[in-house]
C-alpha positions, 0 to 999 in steps of 0.5 A: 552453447544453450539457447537463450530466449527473451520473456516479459514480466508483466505487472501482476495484480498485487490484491484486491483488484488493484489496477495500478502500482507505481514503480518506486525502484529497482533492485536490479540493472540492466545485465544483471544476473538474477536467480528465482524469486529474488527480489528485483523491484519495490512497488507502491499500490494503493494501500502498501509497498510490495517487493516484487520477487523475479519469475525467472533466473537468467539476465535482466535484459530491458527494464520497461519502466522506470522508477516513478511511472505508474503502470497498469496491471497487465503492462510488461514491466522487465524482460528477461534473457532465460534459458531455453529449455527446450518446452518446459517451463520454469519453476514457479512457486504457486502464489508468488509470481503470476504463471504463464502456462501455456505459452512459455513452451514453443517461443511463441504467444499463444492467443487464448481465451483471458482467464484469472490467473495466480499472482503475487498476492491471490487471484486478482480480476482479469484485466481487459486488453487497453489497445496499447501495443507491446514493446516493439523497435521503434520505428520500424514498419510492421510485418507480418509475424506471430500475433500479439498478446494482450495483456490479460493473458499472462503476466509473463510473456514471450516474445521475439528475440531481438533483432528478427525485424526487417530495416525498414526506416519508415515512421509509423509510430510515435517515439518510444519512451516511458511517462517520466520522460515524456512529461518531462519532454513536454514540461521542457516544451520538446517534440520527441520525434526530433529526439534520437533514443539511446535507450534499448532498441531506440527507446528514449532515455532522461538523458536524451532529453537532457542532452538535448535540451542542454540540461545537466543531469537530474538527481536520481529518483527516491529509493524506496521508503525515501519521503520525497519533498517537492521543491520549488525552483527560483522565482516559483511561487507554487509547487505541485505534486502528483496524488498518487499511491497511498495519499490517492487512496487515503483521500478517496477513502476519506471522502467516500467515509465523510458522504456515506456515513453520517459521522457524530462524535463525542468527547470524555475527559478522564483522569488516568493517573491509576492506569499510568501507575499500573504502567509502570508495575507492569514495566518492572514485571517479569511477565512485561520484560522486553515489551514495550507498554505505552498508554495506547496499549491499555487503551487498545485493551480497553476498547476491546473490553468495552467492545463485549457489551457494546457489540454495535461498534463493531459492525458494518453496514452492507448497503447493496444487501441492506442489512447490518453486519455484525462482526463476532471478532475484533480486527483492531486498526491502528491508524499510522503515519508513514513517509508515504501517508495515512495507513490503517493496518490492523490486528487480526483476532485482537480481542483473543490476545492476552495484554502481552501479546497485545503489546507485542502486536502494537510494537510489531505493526508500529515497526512495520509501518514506519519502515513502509512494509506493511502489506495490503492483507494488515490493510484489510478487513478493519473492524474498528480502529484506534487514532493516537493523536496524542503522540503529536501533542493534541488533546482532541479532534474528530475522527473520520471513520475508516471506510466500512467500520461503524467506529474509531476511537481517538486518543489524545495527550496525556496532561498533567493538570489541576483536578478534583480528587477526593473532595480536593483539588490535586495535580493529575494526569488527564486525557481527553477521549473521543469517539466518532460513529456511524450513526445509521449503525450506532444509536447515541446511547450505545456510543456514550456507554461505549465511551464511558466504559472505555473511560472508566476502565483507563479510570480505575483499572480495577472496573474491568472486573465488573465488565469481564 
């Protein structure tokens, strides 16, 4: 019969120096047999749902944290029941889980000196030891043993099998549980020492607390991609929920943007009648079979056409070197409103698409969005981007830029009104455009012209002969 040893998977970093993400749910049980690079979690950071693949094949033998909980980079998430193969190492493939090299192979943690490390997404920053202890049995009195790792070593980390700790009853620590349950230990106004824990090595568990409370089980947390309402119990006259995630991060960005860049905004109205006729040509067209074409996707193109002659609106300013980055490429954001919140996933090297592929790339990045996989990389990088608020029904608003672009292009809905067309008054299809820039970037006279050749172009299609 082989030898088994327990290893620890801790939370990567996921991108970006992130330094916390939200389990959202678990793919996986307790008992579960799992092979490598399966997918047994789904994560929230900042910015995008990420699935995490295991490190290991063996059996999953204690889940740290339940869905819901925050945890920090570094903070041991599963542990797992593996082979021991006798000092080697499991194989894993580079960049998809963190490595442990270096103390995998003798059973013990090896203390060294902290070091980035790969993980999930590329080299994340190294994360500074927090004091928090690992997980250990519940009130149990120390020994003396193999020291204990921080967290900055490794994401996966081995540790003492179960059951190596002498009976000692002594206290000297305080009960063992996860966020969720101790704030909802204290929201029922219970002490947890009083509690008894069922959970692995005497970790207390939602349903201790319940039971001890008197209480009937709570519905289960979300799954993945769930939009979760918070609703308010009988006689409450608020409700309140925690900024986390995505929203967390979207107001952040919002506020940075707001007091750093000094906003102006303008508005266009056009009359778009030839452009949604050539809507319709391009529909009926073999080269547009199966690519869905709406009035965003010659917007898209008119932006990145104007873009050529007004390259200022494609810019960044770089405050800590003091100078104005211009940007010879167009990575086109697409702001979209998910379950989870507002994200801007953008397309890289947009303006190096022909009109189809642009197409195809809008459908994609929609598809992904709303389905919450969009990944921290779509998120990153944004040069300019594009609001549609014209698929709520609103004819304008005043955008607020994405934090380190000089500009964002707002479009508004498609009305069907009263216009003057060659000297007489005719019903057309209108629409209201908007622009906000940053302007210590863009003087007023390159946003109006920007404007109005955006303008010109959903206008009269023809005028892009004149531009190109």
């Amino acid at each position: 019969m082989s030898a088994t040893m327990i290893k620890e998977f801790r939370l990567p970093d996921l991108g970006e120096g992130l330094t916390e993400s939200e389990i959202l749910s678990w793919k996986v049980g307790v008992g579960d047999t799992v092979s490598l690079n399966q997918v047994i979690a789904e994560v929230e950071t900042a910015k995008a749902v990420v699935e995490l693949p295991s490190p290991f094949a063996g059996v999953i033998k204690e889940l740290h944290e339940q869905p819901g909980s925050v945890v920090e980079v570094g903070k041991p998430i599963v542990s797992f029941e593996v082979a021991d193969d006798a000092g080697g190492s499991p194989s894993v493939p580079s960049g998809t889980v963190p490595s442990g090299a270096g103390n995998e192979g003798s059973g013990e943690a090896a203390v060294e000196t902290p070091k980035r490390e790969p993980n999930l997404v590329g080299y994340g920053a190294v994360v500074e030891g927090s004091g928090r202890p690992t997980r250990r049995a519940r009130n149990f009195a120390p020994v003396a043993g193999p020291a204990e790792s921080t967290p900055a070593e490794s994401a996966v980390q081995v540790v003492e099998p179960a059951g190596t700790r002498p009976a000692d009853t002594r206290p000297t620590e305080r009960p063992r549980s996860t966020p969720p349950v101790r704030k909802l230990a204290k929201d029922l106004g219970l002490d947890l020492v009083q509690i008894r824990g069922t959970g692995p090595g005497g970790l207390i568990t939602r349903q201790d607390v319940q039971e001890f409370a008197g209480q009937a089980e709570e519905p289960s947390a979300p799954m993945a991609g769930q939009a979760v309402t918070p609703r308010a119990g009988a006689g409450e006259r608020e409700t309140r929920t925690p900024i986390k995630g995505v929203r967390k991060h979207t107001a952040a960005a919002m506020v940075q943007s707001a007091f750093t860049a000094p906003h102006a905004t303008e508005f266009l109205t056009v009359d778009v009648t030839p452009s949604l006729e050539l809507l319709a040509k391009l529909k009926d067209s073999r080269a547009f079979a199966g690519i869905k074409l709406t009035p965003l996707t010659l917007a898209a193109k008119a932006v990145l056409i104007a873009l050529r002659r007004q390259p200022a609106l494609n810019s960044r300013w770089d405050e800590e070197n003091q100078e104005i980055v211009t940007f010879h490429y167009v990575n086109l954001g697409i702001a979209a409103a998910t379950p989870r919140g507002l994200t801007v996933p953008n397309i890289k090297d947009a303006d190096a698409l022909q009109l189809p592929e642009l197409a195809q790339a809008l459908a994609e990045l929609a598809e992904t969005a709303r389905a919450g996989k969009t990944t921290p990389a779509d998120l990153s990088g944004g040069t300019i981007s594009i609001t549609n608020i014209g698929v709520f029904g609103i004819d304008a608003g005043t955008p607020i830029l994405n934090p380190g672009e000089a500009a964002i292009f707002g479009l508004g809905a498609v009305r069907t009104m009263p216009w003057e067309y060659r000297g007489e008054v005719a019903l057309r299809q209108v629409l209201t455009l908007s622009l906000s820039f940053d302007h210590r970037l863009v003087d007023g006279e390159q946003g109006s012209r920007f404007l109005a050749d955006v303008g010109a172009i959903l206008a009269e299609p023809g005028m892009v002969l004149t531009m190109v």
